[in-house]
FIZARO-994689 format. One record per residue (C-alpha): residue in three letters; x, y, z. Coordinates in steps of 0.001 Angstrom, whole numbers, plus 524288, in hexadecimal, padded with zeros to 5 digits. Example, Ala and Ser with C-alpha at 12.3 -4.5 7.8 and 13.67 -1.06 7.14 Angstrom:
2
ALA8300C7EE6C81E78SER835667FBDC81BE4
END
This chain:
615
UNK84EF3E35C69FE06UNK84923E37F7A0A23UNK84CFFE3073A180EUNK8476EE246FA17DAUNK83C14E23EAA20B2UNK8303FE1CA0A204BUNK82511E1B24A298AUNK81F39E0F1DA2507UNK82D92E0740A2422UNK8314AE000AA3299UNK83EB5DFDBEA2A52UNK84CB4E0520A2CECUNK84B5DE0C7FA2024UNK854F2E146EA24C7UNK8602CE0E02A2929UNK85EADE025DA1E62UNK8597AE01C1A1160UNK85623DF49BA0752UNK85AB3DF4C89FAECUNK8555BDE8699F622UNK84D65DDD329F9FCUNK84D91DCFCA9F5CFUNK8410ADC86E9F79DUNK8428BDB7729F760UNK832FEDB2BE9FB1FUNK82B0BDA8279F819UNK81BF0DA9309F756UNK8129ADA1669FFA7UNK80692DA2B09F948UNK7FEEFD974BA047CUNK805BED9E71A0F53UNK803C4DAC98A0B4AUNK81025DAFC7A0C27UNK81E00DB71AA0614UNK829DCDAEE3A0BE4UNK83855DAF2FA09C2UNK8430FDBA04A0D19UNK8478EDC7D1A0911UNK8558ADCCB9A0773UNK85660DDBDEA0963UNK861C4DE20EA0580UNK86498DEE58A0DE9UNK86D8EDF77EA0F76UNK86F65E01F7A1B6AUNK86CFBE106CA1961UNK8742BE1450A268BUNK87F6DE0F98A2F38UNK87D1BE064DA3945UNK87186DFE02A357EUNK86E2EDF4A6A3E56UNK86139DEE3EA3D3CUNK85851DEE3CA2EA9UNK84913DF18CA324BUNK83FCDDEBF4A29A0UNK8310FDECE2A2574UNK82956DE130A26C4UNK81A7FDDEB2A2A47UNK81507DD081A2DE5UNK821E2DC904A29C2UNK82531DBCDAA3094UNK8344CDBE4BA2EB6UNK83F45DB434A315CUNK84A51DB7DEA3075UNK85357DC3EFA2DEFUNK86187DC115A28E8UNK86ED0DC941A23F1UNK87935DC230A1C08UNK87264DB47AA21FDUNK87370DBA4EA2F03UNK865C8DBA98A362EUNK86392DC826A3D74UNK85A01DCAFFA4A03UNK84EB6DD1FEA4238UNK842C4DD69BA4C56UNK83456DDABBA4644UNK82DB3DE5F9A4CECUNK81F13DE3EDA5056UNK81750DE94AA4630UNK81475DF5FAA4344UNK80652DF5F0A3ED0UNK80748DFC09A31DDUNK8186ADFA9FA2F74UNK818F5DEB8BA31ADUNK82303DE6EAA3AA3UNK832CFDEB86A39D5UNK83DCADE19AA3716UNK848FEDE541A3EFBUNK85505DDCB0A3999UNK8627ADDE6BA4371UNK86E78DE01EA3B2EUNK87963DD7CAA4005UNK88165DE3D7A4377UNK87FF0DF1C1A3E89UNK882DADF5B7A3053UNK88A99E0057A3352UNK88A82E0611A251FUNK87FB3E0CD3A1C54UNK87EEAE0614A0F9EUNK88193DF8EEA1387UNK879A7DEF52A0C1AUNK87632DE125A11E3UNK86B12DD7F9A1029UNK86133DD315A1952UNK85813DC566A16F7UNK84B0CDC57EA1D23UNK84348DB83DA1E82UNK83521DBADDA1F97UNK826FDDB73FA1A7CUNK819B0DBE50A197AUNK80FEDDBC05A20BDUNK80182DBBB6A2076UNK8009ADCA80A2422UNK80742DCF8DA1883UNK803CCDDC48A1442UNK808ECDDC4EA0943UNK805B2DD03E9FFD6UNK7F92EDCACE9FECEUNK7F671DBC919FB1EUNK7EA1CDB7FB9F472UNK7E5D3DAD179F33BUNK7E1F4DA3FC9E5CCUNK7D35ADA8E89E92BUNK7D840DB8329E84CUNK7DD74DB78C9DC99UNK7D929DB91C9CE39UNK7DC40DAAAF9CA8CUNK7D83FDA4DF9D730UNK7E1A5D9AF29D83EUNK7EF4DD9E9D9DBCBUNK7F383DA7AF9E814UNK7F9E3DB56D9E5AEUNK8007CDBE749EC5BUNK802BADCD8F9EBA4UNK80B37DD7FA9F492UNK80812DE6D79F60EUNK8125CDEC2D9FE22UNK80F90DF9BC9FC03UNK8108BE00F2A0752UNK8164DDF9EBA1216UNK8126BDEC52A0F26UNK81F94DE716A0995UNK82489DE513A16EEUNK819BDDD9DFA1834UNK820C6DD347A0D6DUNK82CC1DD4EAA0F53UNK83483DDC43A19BBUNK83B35DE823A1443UNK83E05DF64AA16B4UNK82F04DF860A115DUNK83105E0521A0E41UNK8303EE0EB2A00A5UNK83E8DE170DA04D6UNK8444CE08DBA03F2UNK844DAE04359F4CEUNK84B70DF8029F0E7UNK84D87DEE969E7FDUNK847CCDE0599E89AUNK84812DD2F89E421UNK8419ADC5B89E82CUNK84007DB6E39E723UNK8321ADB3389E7C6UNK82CC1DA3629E77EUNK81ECDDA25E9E462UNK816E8D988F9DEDDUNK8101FDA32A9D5B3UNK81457DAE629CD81UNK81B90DB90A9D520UNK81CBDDC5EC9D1E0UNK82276DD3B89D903UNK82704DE24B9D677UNK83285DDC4C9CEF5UNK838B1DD7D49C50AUNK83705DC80C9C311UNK84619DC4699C1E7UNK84453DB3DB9C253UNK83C04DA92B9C449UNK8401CD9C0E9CA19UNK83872D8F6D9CAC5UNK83678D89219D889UNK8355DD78D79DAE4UNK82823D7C909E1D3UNK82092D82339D68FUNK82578D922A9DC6BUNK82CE4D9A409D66DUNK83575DA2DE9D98CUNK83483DB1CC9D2D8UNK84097DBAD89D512UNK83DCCDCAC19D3C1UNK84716DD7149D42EUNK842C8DE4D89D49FUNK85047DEBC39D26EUNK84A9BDFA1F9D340UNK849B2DFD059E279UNK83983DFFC99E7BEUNK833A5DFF3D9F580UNK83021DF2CF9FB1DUNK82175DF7799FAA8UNK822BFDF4269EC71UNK829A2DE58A9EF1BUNK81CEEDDD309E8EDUNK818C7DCE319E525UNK80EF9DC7669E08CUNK80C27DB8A49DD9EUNK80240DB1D29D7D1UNK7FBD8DAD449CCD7UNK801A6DB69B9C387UNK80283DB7C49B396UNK80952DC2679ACE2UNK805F2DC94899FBEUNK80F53DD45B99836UNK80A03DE21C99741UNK8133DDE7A299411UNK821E6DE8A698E56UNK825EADE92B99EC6UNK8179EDE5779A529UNK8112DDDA279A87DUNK8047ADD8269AEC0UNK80328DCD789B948UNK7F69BDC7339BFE7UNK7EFB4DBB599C00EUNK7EE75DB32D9B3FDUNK7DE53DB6E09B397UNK7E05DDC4B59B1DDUNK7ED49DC7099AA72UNK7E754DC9A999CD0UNK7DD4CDD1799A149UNK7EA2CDDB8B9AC04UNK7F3E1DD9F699E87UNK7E88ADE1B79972EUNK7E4CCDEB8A9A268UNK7F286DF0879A601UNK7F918DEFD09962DUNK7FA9FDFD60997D5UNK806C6DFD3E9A18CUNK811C4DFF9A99831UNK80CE9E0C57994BAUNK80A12E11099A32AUNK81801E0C939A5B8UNK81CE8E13D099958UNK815BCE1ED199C5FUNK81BAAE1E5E9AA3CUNK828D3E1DF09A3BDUNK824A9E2A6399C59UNK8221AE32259A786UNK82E78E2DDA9AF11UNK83696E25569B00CUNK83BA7E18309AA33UNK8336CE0CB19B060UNK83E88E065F9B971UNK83744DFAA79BD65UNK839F3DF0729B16EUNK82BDEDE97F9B14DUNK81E39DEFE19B5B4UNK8166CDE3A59B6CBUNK80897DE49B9BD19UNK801F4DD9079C612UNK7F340DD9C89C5EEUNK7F126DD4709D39EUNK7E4FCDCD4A9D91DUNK7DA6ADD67A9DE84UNK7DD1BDD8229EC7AUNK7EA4CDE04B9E8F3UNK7E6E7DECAC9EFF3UNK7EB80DF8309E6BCUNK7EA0EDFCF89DA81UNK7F88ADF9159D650UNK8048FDF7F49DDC5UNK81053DFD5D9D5EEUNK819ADDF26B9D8E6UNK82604DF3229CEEBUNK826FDDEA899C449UNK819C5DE6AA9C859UNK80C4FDEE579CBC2UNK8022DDE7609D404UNK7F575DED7F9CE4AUNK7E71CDE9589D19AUNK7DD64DE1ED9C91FUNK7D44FDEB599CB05UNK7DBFEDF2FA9C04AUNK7D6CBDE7B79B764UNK7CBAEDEE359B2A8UNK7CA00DEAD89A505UNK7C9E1DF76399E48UNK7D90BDFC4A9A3ABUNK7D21BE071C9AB9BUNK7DAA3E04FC9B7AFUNK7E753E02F19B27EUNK7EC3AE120B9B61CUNK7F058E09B79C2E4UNK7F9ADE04EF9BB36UNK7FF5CE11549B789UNK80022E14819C4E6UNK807ACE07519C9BDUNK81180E0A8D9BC9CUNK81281E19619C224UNK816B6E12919CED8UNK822B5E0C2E9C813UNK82A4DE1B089C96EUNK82208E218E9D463UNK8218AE17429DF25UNK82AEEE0D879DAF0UNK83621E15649D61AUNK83324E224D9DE2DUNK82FD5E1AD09EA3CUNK82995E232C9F54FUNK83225E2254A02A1UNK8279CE1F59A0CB8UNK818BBE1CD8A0BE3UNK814B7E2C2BA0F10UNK81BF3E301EA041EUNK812F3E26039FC8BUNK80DE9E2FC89F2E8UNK818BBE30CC9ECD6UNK8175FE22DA9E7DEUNK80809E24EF9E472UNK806AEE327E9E12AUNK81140E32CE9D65FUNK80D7CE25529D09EUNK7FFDBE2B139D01FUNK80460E37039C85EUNK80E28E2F2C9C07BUNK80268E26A09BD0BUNK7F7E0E30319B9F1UNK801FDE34FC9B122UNK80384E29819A97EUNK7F544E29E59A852UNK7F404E37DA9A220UNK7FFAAE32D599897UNK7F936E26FC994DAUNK7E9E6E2CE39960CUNK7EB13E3B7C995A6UNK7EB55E46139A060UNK7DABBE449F9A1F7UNK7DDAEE38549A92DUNK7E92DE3D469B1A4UNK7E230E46E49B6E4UNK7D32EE3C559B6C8UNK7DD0CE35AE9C063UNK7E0DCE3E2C9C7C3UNK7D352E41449CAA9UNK7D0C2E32519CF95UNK7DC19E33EA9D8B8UNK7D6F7E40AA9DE26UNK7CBF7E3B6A9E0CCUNK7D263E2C509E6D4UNK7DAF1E384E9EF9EUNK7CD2DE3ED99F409UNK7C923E31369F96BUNK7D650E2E50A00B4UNK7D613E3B88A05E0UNK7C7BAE393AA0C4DUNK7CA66E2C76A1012UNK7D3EFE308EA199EUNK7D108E3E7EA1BABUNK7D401E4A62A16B9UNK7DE87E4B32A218CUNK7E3DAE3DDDA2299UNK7F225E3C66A218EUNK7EF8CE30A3A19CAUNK7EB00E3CA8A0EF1UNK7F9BEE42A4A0F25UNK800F3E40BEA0405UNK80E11E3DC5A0CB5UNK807CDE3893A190AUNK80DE0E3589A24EBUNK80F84E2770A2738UNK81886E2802A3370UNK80FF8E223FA3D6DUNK81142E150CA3707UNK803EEE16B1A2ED8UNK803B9E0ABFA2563UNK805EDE1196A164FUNK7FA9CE08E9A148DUNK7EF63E1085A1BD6UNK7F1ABE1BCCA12ECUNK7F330E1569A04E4UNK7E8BCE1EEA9FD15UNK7E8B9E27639F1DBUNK7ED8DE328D9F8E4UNK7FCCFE30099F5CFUNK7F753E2CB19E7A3UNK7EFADE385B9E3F4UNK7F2BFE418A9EDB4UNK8005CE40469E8E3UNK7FC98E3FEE9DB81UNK7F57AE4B729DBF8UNK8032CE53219E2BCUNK8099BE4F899D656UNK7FF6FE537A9CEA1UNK7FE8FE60C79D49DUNK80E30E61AF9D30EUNK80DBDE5FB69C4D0UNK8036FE6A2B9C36BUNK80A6DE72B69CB31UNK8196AE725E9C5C6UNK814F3E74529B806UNK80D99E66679B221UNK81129E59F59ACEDUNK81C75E5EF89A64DUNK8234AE623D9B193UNK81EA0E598C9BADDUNK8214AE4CAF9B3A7UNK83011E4D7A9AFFAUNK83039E501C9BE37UNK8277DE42A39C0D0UNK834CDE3B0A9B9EFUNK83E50E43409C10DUNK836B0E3F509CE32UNK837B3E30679C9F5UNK846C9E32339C48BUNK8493BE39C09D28BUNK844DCE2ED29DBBAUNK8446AE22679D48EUNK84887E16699DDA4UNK84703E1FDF9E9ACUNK83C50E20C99F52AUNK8394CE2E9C9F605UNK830B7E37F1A0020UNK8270DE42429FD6EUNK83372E4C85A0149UNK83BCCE47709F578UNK83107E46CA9EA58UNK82EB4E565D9F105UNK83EC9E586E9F048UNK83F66E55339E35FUNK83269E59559DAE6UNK838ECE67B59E1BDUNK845DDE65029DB5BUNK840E1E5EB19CF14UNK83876E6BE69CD44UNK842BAE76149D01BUNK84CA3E6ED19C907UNK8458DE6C919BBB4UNK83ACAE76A69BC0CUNK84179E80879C396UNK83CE7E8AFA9CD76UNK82EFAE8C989C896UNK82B09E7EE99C8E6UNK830B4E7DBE9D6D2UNK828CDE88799DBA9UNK81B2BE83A79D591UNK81E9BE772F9DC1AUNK82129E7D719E82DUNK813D5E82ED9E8A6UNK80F11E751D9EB57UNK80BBDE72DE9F9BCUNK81181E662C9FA99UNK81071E65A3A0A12UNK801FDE65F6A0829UNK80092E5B729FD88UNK80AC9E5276A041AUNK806EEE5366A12E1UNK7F945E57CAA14A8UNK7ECF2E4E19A1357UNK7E197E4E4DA0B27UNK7DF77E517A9FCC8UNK7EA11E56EB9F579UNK7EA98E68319F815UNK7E76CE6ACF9E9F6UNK7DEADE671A9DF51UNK7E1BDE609E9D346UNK7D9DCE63AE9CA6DUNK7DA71E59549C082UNK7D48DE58BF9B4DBUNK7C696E53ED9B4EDUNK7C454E525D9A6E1UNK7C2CBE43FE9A846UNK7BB4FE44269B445UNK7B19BE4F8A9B13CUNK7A70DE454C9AC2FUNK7A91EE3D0D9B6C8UNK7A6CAE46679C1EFUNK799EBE4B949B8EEUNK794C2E3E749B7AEUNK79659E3BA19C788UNK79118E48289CA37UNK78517E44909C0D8UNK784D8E385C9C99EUNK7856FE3EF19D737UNK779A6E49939D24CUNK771E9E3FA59CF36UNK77041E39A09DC26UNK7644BE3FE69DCF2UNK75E92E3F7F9D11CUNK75610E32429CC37UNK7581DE35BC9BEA4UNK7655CE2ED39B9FDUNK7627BE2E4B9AD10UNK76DA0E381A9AA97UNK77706E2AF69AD12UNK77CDBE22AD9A13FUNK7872BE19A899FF8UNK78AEDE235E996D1UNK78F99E2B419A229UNK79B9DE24059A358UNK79D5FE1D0C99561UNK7A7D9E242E992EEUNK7AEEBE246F99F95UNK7BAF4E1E3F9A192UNK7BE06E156D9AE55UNK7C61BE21959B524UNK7B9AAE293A9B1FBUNK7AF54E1ED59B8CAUNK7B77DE1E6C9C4E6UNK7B7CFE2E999C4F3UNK7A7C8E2F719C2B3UNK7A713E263B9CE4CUNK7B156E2A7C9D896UNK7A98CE37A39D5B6UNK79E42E32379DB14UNK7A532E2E3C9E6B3UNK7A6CCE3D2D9EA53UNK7974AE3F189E997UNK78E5AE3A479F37BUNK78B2DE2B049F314UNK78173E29D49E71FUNK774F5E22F19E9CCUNK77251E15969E685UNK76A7FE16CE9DA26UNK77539E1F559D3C3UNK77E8FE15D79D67FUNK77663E0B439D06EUNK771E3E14459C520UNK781C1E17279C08AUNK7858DE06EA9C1E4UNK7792AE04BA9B977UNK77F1AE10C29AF3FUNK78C9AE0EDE9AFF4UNK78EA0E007F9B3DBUNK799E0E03929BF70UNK798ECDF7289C5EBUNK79CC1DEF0C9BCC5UNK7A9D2DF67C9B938UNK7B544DF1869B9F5UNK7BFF2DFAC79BB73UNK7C1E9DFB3F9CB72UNK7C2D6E08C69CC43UNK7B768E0BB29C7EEUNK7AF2BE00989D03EUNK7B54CE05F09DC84UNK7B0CCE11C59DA09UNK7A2C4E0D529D723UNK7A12FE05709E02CUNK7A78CE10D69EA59UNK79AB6E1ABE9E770UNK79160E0E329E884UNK797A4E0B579F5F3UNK798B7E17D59FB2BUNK7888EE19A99F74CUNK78676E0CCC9FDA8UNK78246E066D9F3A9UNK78116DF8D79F75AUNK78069DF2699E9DCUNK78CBADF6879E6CFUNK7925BDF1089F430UNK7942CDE2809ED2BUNK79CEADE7149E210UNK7A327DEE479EAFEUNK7A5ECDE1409F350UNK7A996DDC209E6C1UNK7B347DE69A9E327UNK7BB00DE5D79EFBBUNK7BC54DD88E9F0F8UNK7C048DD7929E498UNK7CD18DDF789E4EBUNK7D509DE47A9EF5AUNK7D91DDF1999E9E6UNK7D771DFBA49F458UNK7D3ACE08D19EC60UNK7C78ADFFFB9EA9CUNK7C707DF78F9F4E2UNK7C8C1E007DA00BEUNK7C008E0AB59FE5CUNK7B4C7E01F59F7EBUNK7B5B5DFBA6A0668UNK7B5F5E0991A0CA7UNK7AAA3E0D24A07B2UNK7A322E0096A07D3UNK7A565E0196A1668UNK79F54E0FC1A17EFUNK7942FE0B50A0F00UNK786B6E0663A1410UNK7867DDF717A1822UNK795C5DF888A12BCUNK79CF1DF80DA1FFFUNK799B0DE839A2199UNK79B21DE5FBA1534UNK7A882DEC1BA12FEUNK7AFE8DE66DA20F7UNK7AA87DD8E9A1E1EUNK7AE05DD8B7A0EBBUNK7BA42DDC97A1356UNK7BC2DDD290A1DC9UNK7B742DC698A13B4UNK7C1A6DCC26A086EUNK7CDA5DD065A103AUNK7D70BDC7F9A0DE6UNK7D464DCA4A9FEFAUNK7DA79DD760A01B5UNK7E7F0DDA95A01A4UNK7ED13DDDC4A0F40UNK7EF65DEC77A0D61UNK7E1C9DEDC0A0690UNK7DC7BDE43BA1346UNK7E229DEC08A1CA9UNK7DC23DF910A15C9UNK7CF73DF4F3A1319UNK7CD48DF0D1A20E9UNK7CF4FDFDF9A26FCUNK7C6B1E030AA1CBAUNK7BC15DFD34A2141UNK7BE5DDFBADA2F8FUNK7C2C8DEEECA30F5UNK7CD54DEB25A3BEAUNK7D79ADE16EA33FF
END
């Protein structure tokens, strides 16, 4: 691979490297806090090591040992978006590369941890037990433990944890031991190596039901029957996965249905996927996230991308991997309906930052110490999607595109890779299998333009619009009829037949057009009863053209919605544009100031800029 180099690590990545981590913590749930001490094993990539340089952010450490000796260890002051470096002296140089020893950090979190959020009994389904939940992805590991927090370092893990509820993490439950004081104590190994952005826990309340012959779904008691029947599909997205390369590697693919304020769609932690329960919505019209967390388990997990810029290659593969489980499982039609919902999510990240922001390039440049953070969108998701997808239309199709897809995974598996060496090797892979031809229609591709230049992707798709013909007609019925007072042309027939990906297309339409006028907007709740819907998706998106007219009966529900759930594809922009909408601006800063804390930190910290609030 690559030299080892990333921007958003404070760590010695290059002289020193961890190849596993042993995690021994206890859980104060009254104190808010992750206590106890870590054992890193390391081993030296180059002669002469003297000191180890570790990530940490708002850790109160206490102590730093080797072999029971206690070393000098300094913390830098913090760097406002890296956290703080652990410097650790070595007792004397190790004078040679490959020597392995083991260091023992003492430590606890603190209040200002990134990355777990605690909730209390109130914030939870049940209401009467605490729980707690981590989301380390990007560089929020190194406020829960300290660690070379970075995706070119992959290693193994196991841990201890005593808590006096259910525990769960990204591993595999090994043990169990019973405690005098009514804890427990739960023991974990992940034996295949990952990043320490995917080093996850939860605790709480938690009941488990089977899904599946290597699944189980886990969440509070009050809503396990109702997440066992929404996600009983899993075995044959993992299956189908399998199909299209390679032998799942992970043993267990368990999901945890988390409380509300969890601030993404799904997190693809292994063995164990953090999803949202806004996926619960009844009628298993959200579950594709799901096939996008499973995707993860190869492209992300397995083929690990070496740095944050190179981040696409994490999101834009395990978008293509999943829309491809969806045409196998659904039919082409819907690969390509999808497609066209990510175009359009890529349009709105685009203009949200500008056409010429380098948050918009595919590989930007985070050198200057930007926090990964600021520029989480769907630009590494769809804009790298849609490279792929103009690769496989290029070299020739499906057929020679995806033995290629299991020849990428077989190539890197357990590696951290750059932008360079997926470039390297789709060259190779085409010469070497497909021979001259192939090389030179892939050639033809200007990949300096799609991987360093802002702003929409350089060449149209074209998908297929069959599915979303009638819902572009219908909207444009819609936006013709703003001024017309005859709407007796409008049914709930319009949309009897349209399925939930179909509703959300009509209406993310409409958010292209001019804001529709108030008694249009009533006249289409009356017809087609959106409000009451309950797949999220669709609500946001309802409740996003009512906003943006200003419609101020829809500014309750909206309240509602994003108080309700902390997931930022809703909640961020619902607050963007209830801020730029008339008598919004109060309303947004001070429902954000009275529900903050029910936010997760990352989703806190977001929200606030949004909406231009100082934290």
């Amino acid at each position: 691979m690559s030299g080892v180099i990333d921007p958003s690590s404070l760590s010695n990545l290059n002289e020193v490297a961890t190849k596993h981590i042993h995690m021994n913590w206890t859980i104060a749930f009254d104190q808010k806090k992750i206590g106890g001490h870590v054992l890193l094993d390391i081993v030296t990539l180059v002669p002469n090591v003297s000191k180890v340089i570790l990530d940490t952010s708002y850790l109160d450490l206490k102590n730093v040992s080797l072999n029971g000796q206690d070393l000098e260890y300094t913390v830098a002051e913090r760097h406002l978006s890296l956290g703080s470096a652990l410097t650790a002296t070595l007792p004397e140089p190790i004078a040679n590369a490959g020597t392995a020893f083991q260091l023992k950090v003492e430590y606890s979190t603190t209040d200002k941890c990134t990355g777990v959020q605690y909730l209390e009994p109130e914030q939870t389904v049940g209401k009467k037990h605490p729980y707690l939940f981590s989301q380390c992805q990007a560089i929020h590991a190194r406020s829960m433990l300290p660690c070379m927090d970075s995706p070119s370092n992959k290693l193994t893990y196991s841990a201890s944890v005593t808590s006096p509820l259910p525990v769960v993490m990204s591993a595999l439950l090994s043990s169990t031991d019973e405690n005098a004081d009514s804890t427990k104590t739960y023991h974990f190994k992940q034996a295949t190596t990952i990043p320490s952005y995917l080093i996850a826990i939860a605790a709480g309340n938690l009941a488990g039901r089977e899904i599946g012959p290597r699944s189980t779904v886990w969440c509070e008691p009050e809503v396990v029957e109702q997440a066992a029947w929404e996600f009983d599909d899993t075995e044959r997205f993992i299956a189908t996965g399998e199909s299209l390369l390679t032998p799942y590697e992970w043993g267990r693919y368990d999901l945890l249905v988390l409380p509300p304020s969890f601030p993404y769609g799904g997190m693809e932690n292994p063995c164990l996927t953090f999803v949202t329960p806004t996926l619960l919505a009844g009628d298993k019209s959200a579950v594709d996230v799901v096939a996008h967390e499973i995707a993860h388990s190869w492209m992300g997990n397995l083929v690990t991308t070496s740095n944050w810029e190179h981040f696409w290659l994490n999101e834009g593969w395990t978008v293509f991997i999943e829309r491809k489980i969806a045409a196998r499982l659904h039919g082409e039609a819907e690969r390509q309906f999808s497609s066209i919902i990510g175009w359009k999510a890529l349009k709105e990240s685009v203009e949200l930052f500008g056409q010429d922001s380098p948050a918009t390039v595919l590989k930007p440049d985070l050198s200057s110490g930007i926090d990964p953070d600021d520029y989480f969108s769907s630009i590494p998701y769809e804009k790298g999607f849609n490279l792929l997808y103009h690769i496989e239309k290029v070299v020739g199709g499906p057929s020679v595109f995806e033995p290629y897809m299991k020849a990428h995974v077989e190539r890197f598996a357990n590696k951290s890779i750059t932008t360079e060496d997926w470039l390297a090797h789709i060259h190779e892979y085409m010469e070497v299998n497909h021979g001259k031809e192939t090389l030179e229609k892939l050639k033809t591709i200007d990949f300096d333009l799609w991987i360093n230049s802002p702003g929409m992707p350089p060449v149209d798709p074209n998908f297929d619009t069959s599915l979303a013909d009638a819902c572009y007609n219908l909207a444009s019925r819609w936006d013709q009829a703003r001024n017309s007072d005859d709407l007796s042309q409008f049914s709930p027939s319009d949309i009897a037949e349209f399925s939930s990906t179909q509703k959300i297309v009509f209406l993310e339409r409409l958010t292209d057009c001019e804001p529709l006028p108030h008694n249009l907007l009533e006249k289409m709740d009356e017809l087609y009863k959106m409000s009451p819907i309950r797949n999220a998706d669709i609500r946001f998106r309802w409740e996003q053209i009512c906003v943006m007219a200003s419609y101020e009966k829809i500014y309750p529900s909206v309240i509602e919605f994003i108080t309700q759930q902390g997931r930022m594809k809703f909640v961020r922009p619902l607050y963007r544009y209830l801020y730029n909408a008339k008598n919004g601006a109060q309303l947004a800063q001070d429902t954000f100031l009275k529900h903050k804390n029910f936010y997760h930190p990352i989703a806190s910290q977001l929200i606030a800029k949004d909406i231009n609030l100082k934290q």
